[in-house]
C-alpha positions as CSV (number, residue, x, y, z in Angstrom):
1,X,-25.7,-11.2,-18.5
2,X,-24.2,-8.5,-15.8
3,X,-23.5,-4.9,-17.1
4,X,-21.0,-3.0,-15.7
5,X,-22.4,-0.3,-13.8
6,X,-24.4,0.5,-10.4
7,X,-24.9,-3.5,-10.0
8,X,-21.6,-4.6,-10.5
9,X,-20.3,-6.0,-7.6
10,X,-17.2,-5.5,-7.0
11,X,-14.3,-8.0,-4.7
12,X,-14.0,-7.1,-1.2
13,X,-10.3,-7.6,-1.3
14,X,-7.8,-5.4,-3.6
15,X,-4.4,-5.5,-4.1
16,X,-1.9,-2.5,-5.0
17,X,2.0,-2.2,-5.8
18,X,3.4,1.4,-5.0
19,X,6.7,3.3,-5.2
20,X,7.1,6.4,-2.9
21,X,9.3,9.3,-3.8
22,X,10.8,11.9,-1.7
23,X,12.8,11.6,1.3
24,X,11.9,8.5,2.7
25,X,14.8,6.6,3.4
26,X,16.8,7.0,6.7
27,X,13.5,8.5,8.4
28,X,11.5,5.0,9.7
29,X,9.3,5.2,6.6
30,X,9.3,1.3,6.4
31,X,8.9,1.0,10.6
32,X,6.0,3.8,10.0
33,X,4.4,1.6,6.8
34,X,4.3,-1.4,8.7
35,X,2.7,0.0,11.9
36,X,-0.4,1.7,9.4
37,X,-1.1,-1.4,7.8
38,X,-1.0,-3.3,10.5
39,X,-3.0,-1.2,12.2
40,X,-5.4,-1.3,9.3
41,X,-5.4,-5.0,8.6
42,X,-3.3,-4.9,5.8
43,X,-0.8,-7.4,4.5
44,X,2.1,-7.4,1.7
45,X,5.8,-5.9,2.1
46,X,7.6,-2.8,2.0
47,X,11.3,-2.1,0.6
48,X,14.1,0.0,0.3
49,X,15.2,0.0,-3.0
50,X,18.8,1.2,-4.4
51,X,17.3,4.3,-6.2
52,X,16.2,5.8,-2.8
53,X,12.8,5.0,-3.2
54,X,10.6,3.2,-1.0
55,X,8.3,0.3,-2.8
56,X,5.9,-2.8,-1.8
57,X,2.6,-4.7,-2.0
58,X,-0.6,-3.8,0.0
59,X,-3.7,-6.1,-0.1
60,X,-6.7,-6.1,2.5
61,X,-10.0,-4.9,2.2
62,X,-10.4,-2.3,-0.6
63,X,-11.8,0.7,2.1
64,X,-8.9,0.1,4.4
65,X,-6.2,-0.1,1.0
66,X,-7.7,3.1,0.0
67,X,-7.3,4.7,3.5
68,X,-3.3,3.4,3.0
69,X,-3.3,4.5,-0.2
70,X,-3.6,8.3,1.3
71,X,-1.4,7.6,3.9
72,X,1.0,6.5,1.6
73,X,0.8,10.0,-0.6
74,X,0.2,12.5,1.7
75,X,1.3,11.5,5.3
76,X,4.3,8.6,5.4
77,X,6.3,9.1,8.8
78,X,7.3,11.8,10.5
79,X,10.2,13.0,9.4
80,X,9.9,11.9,5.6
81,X,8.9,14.4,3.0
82,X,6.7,12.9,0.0
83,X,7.3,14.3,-3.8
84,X,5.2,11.7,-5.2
85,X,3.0,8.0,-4.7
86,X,3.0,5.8,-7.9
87,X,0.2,3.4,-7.5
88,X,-0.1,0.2,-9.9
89,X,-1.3,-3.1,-10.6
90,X,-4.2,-2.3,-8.6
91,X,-6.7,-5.5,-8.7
92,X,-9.1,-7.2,-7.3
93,X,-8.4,-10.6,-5.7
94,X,-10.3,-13.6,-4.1
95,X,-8.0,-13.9,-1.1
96,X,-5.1,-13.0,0.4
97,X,-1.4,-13.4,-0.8
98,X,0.8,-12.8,2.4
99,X,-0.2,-13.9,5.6
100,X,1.0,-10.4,7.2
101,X,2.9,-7.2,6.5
102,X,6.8,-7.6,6.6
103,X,9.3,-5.0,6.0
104,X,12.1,-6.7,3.4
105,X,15.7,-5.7,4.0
């Protein structure tokens, strides 16, 4: 029987919703998203939603996720300003859901 702990292996592949806050609509936060995770081999969707918020799916492999993660919280594009990154339904998955990374109008 496997313990949880230093043997536990864990999935290569992670998924994560998110929901930026700040000023990040009107400044090519979506055209800035895509170009990260694309650039990190990332798939899933990002959105504009009504309450000015920015929101989508990530999945990839769990070092690059993490890397857009930070991106996501700290850097954005380069006019936006970021109050907050609400990260959730982070899991591990066996393979990919979306073939590539779309921005959703």
């Amino acid at each position: 029987m496997a313990s949880a702990g230093a043997g536990t292996v864990r999935s290569a592949l992670i998924s994560v919703d998110y929901e930026v806050f700040g000023k990040v609509q009107g400044v090519f936060f979506r055209k800035h998203t895509k170009k990260t995770a694309d650039l990190c081999g990332l798939v899933g969707w990002v959105f504009n939603t009504e309450n000015r918020t920015v929101t989508g799916t990530v999945q990839g492999k769990r070092d690059k996720v993490m890397s857009m993660k930070t991106w996501l919280k700290t850097k954005g594009s380069p006019k936006s300003r970021i109050d907050k990154c609400v990260f959730k339904n982070e899991r591990d998955i066996t393979k990919l859901e979306f073939n590539e990374f779309k921005i959703k109008k």
